[in-house]
SEZAPA-151417 format. One record per residue: residue number from 1; residue in one letter; x, y, z of N, C-alpha, C in turn. Coordinates in steps of 0.2 Angstrom, whole numbers, plus 5000, padded with zeros to 4 digits. Each point is the difference from the previous one (the first is absolute). Layout:
BEGIN
{minu NUM; a; {X; Y; Z}; {X; Y; Z}; {X; Y; Z}};
...
***
This chain:
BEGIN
{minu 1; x; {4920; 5067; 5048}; {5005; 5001; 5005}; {5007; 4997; 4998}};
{minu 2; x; {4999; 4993; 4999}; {5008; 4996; 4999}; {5000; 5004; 4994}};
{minu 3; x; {4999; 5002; 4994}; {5001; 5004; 4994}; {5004; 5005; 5000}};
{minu 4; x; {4997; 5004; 5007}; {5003; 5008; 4999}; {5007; 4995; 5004}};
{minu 5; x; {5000; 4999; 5005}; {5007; 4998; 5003}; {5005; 4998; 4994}};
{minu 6; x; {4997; 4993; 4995}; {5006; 4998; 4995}; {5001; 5007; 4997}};
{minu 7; x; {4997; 5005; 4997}; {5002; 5005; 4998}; {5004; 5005; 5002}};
{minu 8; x; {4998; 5001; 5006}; {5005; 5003; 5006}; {5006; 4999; 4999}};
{minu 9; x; {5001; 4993; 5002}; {5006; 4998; 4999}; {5004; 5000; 4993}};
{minu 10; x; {4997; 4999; 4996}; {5000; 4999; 4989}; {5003; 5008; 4999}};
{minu 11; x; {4996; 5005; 5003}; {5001; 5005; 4998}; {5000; 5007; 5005}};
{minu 12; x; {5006; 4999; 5005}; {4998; 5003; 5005}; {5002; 5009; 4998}};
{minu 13; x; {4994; 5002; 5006}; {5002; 5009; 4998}; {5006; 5004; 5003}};
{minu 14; x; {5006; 5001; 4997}; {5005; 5004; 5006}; {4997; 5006; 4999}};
{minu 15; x; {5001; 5002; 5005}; {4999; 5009; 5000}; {5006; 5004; 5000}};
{minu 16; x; {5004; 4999; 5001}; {5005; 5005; 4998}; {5005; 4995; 5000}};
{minu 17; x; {5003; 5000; 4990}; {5006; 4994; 4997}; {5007; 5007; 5000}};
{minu 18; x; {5005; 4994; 5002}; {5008; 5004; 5000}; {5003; 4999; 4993}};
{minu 19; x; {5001; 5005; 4998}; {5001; 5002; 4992}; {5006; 4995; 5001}};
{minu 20; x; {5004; 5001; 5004}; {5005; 4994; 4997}; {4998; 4991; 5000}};
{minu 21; x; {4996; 4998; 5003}; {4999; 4993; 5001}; {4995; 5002; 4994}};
{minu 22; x; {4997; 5004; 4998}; {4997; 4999; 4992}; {5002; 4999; 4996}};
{minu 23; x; {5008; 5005; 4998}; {5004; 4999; 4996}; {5002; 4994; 5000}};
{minu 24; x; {5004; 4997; 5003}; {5003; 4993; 5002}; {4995; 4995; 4997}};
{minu 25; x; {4993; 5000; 5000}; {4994; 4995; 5000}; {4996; 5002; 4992}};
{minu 26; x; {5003; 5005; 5000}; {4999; 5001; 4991}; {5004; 4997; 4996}};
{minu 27; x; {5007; 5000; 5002}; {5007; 4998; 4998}; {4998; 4993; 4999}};
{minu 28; x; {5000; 4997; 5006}; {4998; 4992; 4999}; {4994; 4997; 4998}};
{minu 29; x; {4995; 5005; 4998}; {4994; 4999; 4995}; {5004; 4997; 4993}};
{minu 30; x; {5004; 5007; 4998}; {5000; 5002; 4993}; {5007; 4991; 4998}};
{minu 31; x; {5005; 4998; 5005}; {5003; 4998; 4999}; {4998; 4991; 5001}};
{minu 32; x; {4994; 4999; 5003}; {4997; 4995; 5000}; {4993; 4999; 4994}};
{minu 33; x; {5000; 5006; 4998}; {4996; 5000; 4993}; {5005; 4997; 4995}};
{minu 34; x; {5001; 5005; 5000}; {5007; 4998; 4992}; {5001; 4994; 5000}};
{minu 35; x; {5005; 4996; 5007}; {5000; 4993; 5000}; {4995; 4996; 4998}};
{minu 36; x; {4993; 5000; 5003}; {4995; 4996; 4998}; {4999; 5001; 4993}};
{minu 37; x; {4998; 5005; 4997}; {4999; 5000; 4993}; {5006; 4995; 4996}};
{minu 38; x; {5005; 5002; 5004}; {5006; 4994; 4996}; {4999; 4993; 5000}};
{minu 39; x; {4998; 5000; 5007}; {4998; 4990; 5000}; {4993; 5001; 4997}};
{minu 40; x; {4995; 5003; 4999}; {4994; 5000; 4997}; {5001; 4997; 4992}};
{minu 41; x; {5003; 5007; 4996}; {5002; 4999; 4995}; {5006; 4993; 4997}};
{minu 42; x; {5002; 4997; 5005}; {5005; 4994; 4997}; {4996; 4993; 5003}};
{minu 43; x; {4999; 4998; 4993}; {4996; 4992; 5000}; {5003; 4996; 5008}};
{minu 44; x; {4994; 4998; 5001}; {5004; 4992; 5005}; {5008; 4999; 4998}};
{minu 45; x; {4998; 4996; 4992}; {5005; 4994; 4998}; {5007; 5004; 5002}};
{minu 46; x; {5000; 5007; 5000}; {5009; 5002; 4999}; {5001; 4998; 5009}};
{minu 47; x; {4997; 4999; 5003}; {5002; 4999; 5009}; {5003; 5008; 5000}};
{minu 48; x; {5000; 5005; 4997}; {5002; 5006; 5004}; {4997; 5001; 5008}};
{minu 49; x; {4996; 5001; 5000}; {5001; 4999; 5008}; {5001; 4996; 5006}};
{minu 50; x; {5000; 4993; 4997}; {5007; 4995; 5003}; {5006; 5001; 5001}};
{minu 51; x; {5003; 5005; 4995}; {5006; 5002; 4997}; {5002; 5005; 5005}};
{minu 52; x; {4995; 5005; 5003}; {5001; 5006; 5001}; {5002; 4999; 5008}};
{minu 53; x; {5003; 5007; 5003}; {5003; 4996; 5006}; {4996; 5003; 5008}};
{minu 54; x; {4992; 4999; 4996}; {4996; 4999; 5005}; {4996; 4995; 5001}};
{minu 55; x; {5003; 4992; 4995}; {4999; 4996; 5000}; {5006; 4999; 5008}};
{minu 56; x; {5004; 5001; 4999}; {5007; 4999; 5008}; {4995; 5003; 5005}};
{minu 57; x; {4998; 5004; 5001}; {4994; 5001; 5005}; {4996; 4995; 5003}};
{minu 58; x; {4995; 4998; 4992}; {4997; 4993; 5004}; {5001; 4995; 5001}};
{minu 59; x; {5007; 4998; 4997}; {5001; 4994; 5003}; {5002; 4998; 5005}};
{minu 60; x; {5004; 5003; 5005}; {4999; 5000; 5007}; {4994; 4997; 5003}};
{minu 61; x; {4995; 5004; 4999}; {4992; 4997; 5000}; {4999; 4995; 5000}};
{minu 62; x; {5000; 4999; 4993}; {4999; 4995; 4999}; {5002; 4992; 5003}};
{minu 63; x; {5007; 5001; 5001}; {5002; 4997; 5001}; {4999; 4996; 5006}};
{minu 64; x; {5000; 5005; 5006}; {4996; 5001; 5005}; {4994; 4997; 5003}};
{minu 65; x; {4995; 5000; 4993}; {4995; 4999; 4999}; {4998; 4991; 5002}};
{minu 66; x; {5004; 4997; 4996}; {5001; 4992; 5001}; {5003; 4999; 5006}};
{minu 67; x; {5003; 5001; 5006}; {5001; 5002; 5005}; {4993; 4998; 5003}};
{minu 68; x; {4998; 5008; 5001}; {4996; 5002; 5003}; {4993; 4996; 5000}};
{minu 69; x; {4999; 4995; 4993}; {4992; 4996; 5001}; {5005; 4994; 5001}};
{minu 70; x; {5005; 4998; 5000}; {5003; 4992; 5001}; {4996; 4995; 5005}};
{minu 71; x; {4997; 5006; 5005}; {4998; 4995; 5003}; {4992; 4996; 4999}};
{minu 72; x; {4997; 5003; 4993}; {4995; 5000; 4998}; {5002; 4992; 4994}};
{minu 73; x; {5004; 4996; 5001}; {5000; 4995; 4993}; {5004; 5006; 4995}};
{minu 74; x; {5002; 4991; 4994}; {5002; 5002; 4994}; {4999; 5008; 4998}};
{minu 75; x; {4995; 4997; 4998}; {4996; 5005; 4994}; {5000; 5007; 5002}};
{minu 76; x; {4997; 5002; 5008}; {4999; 5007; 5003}; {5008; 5002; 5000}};
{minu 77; x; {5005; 4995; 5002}; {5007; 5004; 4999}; {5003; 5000; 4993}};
{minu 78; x; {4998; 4996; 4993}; {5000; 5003; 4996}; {4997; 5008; 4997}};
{minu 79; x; {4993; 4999; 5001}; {4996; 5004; 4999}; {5002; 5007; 5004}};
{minu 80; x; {5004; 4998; 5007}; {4999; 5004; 5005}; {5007; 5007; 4997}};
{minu 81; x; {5005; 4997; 4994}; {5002; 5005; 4997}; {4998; 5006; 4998}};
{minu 82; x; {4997; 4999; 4995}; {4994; 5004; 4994}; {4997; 5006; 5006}};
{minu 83; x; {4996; 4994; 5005}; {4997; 5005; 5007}; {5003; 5005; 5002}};
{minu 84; x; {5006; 4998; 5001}; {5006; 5005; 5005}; {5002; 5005; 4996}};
{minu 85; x; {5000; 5000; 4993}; {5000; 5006; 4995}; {4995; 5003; 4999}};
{minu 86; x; {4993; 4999; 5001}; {4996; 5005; 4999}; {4998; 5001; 5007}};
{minu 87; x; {5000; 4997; 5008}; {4997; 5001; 5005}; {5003; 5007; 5002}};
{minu 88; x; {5009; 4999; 4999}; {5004; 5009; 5003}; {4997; 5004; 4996}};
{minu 89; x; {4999; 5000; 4998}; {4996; 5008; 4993}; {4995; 5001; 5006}};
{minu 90; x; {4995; 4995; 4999}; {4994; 5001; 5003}; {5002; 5002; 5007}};
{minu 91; x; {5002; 4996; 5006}; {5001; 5003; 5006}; {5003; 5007; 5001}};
{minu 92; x; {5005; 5002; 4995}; {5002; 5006; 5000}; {4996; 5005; 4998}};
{minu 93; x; {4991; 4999; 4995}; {5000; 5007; 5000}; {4992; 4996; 5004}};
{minu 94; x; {5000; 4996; 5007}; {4994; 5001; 5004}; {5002; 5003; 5008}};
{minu 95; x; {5009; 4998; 4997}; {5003; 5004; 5008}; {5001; 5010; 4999}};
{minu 96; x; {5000; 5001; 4992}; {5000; 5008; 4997}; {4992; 5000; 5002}};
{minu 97; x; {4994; 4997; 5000}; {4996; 5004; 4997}; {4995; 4998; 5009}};
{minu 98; x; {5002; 4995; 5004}; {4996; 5001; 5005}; {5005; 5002; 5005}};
{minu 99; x; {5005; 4998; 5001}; {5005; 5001; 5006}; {5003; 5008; 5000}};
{minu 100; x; {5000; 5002; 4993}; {5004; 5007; 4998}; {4996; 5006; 4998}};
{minu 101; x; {4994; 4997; 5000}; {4997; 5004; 4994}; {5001; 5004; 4996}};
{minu 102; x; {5004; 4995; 4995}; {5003; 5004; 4994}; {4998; 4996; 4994}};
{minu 103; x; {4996; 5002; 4997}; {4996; 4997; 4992}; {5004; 5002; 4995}};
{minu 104; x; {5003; 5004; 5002}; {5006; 5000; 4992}; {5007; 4995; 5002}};
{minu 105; x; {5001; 4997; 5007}; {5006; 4996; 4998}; {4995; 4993; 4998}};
{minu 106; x; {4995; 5001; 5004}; {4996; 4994; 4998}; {4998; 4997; 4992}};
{minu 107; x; {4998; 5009; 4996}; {5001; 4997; 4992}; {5006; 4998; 4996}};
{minu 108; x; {5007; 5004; 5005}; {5008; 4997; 5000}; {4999; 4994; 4999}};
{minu 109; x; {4998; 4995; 5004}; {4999; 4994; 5004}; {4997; 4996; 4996}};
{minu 110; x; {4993; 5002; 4998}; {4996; 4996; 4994}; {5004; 5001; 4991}};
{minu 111; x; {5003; 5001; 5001}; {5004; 5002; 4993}; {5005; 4996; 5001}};
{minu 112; x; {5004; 4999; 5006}; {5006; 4995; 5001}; {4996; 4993; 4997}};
{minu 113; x; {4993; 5000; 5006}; {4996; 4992; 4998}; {4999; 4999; 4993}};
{minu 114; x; {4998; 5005; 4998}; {4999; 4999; 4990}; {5008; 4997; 4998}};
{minu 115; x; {5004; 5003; 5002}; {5006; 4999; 4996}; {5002; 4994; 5001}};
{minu 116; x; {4999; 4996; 5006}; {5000; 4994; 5002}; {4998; 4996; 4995}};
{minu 117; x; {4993; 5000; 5000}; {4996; 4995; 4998}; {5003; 5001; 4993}};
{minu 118; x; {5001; 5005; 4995}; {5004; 5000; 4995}; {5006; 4996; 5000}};
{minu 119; x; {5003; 5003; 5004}; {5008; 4994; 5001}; {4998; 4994; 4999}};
{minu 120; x; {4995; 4996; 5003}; {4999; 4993; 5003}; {4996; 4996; 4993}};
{minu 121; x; {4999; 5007; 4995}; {4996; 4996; 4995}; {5005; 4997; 4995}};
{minu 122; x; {5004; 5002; 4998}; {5007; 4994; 4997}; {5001; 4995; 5001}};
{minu 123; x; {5000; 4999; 5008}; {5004; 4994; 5004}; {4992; 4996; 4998}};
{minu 124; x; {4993; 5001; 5003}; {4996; 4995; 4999}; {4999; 4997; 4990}};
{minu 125; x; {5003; 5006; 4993}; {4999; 4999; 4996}; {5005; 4995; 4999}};
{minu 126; x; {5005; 4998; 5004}; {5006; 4996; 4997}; {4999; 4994; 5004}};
{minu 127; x; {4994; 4998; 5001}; {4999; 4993; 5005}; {4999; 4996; 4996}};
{minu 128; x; {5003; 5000; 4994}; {4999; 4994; 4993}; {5006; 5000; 4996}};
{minu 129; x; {5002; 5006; 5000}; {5006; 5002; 4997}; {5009; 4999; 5003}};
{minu 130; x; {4998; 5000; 5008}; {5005; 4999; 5006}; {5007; 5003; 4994}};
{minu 131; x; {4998; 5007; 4998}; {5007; 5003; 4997}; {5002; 5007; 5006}};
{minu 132; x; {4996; 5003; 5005}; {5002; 5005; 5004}; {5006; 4998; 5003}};
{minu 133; x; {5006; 5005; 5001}; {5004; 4998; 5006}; {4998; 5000; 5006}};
{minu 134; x; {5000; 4995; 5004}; {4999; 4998; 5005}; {5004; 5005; 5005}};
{minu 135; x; {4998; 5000; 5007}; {5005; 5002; 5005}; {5007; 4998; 5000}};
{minu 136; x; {5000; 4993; 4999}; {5008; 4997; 5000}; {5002; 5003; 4994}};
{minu 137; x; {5000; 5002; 4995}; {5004; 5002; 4995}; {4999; 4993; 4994}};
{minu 138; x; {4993; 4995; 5001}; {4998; 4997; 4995}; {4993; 5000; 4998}};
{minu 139; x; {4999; 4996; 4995}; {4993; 5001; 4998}; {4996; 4994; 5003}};
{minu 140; x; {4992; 4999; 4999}; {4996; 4996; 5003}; {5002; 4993; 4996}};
{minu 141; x; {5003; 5001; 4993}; {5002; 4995; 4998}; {5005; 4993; 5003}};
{minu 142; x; {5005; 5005; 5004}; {5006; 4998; 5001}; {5000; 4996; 5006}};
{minu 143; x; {4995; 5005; 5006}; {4998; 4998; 5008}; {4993; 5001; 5001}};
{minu 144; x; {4998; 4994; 5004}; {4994; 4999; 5001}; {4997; 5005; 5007}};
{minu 145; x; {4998; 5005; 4999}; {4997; 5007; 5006}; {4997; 5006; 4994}};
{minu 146; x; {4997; 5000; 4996}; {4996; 5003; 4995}; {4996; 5000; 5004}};
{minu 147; x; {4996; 5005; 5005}; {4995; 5002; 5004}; {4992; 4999; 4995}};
{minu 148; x; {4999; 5003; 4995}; {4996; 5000; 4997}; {4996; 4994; 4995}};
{minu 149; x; {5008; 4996; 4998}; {4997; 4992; 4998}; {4997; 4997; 5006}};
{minu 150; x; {5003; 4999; 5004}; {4998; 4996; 5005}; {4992; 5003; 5001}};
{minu 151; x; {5000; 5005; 5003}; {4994; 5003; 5002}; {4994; 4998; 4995}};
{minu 152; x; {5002; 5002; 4993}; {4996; 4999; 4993}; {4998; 4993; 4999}};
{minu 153; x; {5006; 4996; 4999}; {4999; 4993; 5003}; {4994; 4996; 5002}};
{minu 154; x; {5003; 5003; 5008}; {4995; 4997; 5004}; {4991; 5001; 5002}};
{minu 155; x; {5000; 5006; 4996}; {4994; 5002; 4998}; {4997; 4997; 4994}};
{minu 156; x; {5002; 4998; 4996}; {4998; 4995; 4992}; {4998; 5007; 4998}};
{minu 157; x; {5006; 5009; 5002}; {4997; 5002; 4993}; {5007; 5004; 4996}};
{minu 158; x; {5006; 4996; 4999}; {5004; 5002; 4998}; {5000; 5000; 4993}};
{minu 159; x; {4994; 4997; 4995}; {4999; 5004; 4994}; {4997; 5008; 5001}};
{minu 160; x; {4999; 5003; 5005}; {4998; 5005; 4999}; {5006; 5006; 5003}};
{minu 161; x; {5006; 4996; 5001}; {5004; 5006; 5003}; {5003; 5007; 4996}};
{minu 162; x; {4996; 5000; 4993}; {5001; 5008; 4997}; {4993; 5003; 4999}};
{minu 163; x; {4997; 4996; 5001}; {4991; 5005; 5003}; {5004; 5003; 5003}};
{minu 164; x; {5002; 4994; 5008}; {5000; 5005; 5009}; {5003; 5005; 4999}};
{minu 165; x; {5007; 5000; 4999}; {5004; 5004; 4998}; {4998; 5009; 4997}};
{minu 166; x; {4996; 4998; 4994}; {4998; 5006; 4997}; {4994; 5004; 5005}};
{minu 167; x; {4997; 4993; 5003}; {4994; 5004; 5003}; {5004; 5003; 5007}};
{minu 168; x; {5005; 4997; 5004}; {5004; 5004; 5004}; {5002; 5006; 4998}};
{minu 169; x; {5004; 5001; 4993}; {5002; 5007; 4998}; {4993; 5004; 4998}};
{minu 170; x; {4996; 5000; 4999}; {4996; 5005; 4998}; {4996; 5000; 5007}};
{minu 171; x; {4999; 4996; 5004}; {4997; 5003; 5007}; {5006; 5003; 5003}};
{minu 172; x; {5006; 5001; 5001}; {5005; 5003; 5000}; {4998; 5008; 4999}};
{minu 173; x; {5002; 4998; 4991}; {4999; 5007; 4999}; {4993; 5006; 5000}};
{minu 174; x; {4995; 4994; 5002}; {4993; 5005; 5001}; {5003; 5003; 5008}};
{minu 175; x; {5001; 4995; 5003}; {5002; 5004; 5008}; {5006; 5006; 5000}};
{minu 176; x; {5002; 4999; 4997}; {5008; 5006; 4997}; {4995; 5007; 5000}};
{minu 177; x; {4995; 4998; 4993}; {4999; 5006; 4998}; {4994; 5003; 5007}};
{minu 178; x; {4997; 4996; 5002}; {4997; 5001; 5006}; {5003; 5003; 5008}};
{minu 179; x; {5006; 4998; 4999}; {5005; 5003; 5006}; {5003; 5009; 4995}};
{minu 180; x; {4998; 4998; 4993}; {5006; 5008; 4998}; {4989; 5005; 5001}};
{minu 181; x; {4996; 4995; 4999}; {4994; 5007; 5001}; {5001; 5003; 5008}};
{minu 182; x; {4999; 4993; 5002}; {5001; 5003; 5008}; {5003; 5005; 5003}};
{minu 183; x; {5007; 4998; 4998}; {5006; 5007; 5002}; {4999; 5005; 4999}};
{minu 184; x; {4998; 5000; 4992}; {4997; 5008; 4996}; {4996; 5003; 5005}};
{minu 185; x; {4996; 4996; 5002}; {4991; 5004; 5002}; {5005; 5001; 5006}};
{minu 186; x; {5002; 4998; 5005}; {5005; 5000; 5007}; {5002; 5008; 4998}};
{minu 187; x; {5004; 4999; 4996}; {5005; 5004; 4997}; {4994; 5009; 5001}};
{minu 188; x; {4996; 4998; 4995}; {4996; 5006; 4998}; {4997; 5005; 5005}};
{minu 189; x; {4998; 4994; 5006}; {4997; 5002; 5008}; {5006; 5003; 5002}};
{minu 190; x; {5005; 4997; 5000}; {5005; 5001; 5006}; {5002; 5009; 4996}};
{minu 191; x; {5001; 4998; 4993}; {5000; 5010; 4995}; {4995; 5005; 5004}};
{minu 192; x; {4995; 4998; 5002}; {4994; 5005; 5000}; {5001; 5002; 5008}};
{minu 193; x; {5004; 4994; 5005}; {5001; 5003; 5005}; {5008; 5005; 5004}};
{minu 194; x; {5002; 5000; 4994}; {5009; 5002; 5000}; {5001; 5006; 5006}};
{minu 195; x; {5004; 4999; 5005}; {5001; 5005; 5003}; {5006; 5003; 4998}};
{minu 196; x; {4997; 5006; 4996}; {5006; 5006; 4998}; {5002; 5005; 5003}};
{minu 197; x; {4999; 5001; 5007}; {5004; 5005; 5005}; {5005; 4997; 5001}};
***
């Protein structure tokens, strides 16, 4: 019973899809493929998706984020960063996929979270290194608010911050390629119901 419902909502049935809201959502298939193969294909270490100016998207978030858990201690308003850039991904595709019922903005959505957690995996690789530019326009060298030293630190496990790091970009990009199957099959259903009148 809860089974068929997740699926319901995972993969719901239109009966008659509007050939232009197909096109449009094919459009943003093909255009959010391309892009992920690109960050798929570029190692961590280049920070290209740090680089890219869908990183300016999350940081708002993020920022936000340390905000947002402040009143939780240190740590949860450090940590509370990182959260605020993966928690908008995820709220936006639970507000598409149960308030809207739309499972293709929702694998939009889950794509956005992949790219995230890609972005975030630079910052958490340079928690020994403190060479990222920071918000202020300096490195973790120069000022001390390097989110992912402190964090790593205080945990005793900042010898391990280019494990986390690699292990964030590859769960990253299993969920990427997992949001471009989703769309597909979306995509596929939503083909087989096309209203051509």
């Amino acid at each position: 019973m809860l089974l068929a419902l997740i699926l319901a909502y995972l993969f719901p049935a239109e009966e008659r899809v509007n050939l232009f809201f197909f096109a449009g959502r094919v459009l943003v298939y093909v255009l959010l493929v391309f892009w992920g193969v690109k960050f798929i294909a570029t190692p961590m270490e280049t920070n290209y998706v740090g680089a890219h100016f869908m990183h300016l998207i999350n940081l708002p978030f993020h920022e936000a984020g340390h905000l947002v858990f402040s009143p939780f201690g240190r740590f949860m308003t450090v940590l509370g960063g990182s959260l605020g850039q993966l928690l908008m991904p995820l709220i936006c595709a639970g507000a598409f996929l149960f308030y809207n019922q739309n499972a293709f903005g929702a694998s939009v959505a889950l794509w956005w979270f992949a790219e995230s957690l890609m972005d975030l995996a630079p910052y958490i690789n340079d928690a020994r290194d403190l060479q990222l530019i920071l918000l202020g326009g300096v490195t973790g060298q120069e000022v001390e608010g390097h989110d992912w030293e402190y964090l790593l630190t205080n945990l005793g496990w900042l010898k391990y911050d280019h494990t986390l790091a690699h292990a964030a970009y590859n769960i990253g990009i299993l969920v990427m390629a997992l949001a471009f199957l989703w769309g597909a099959y979306l995509l596929y259903r939503q083909y087989q119901n096309l209203d051509r009148a």
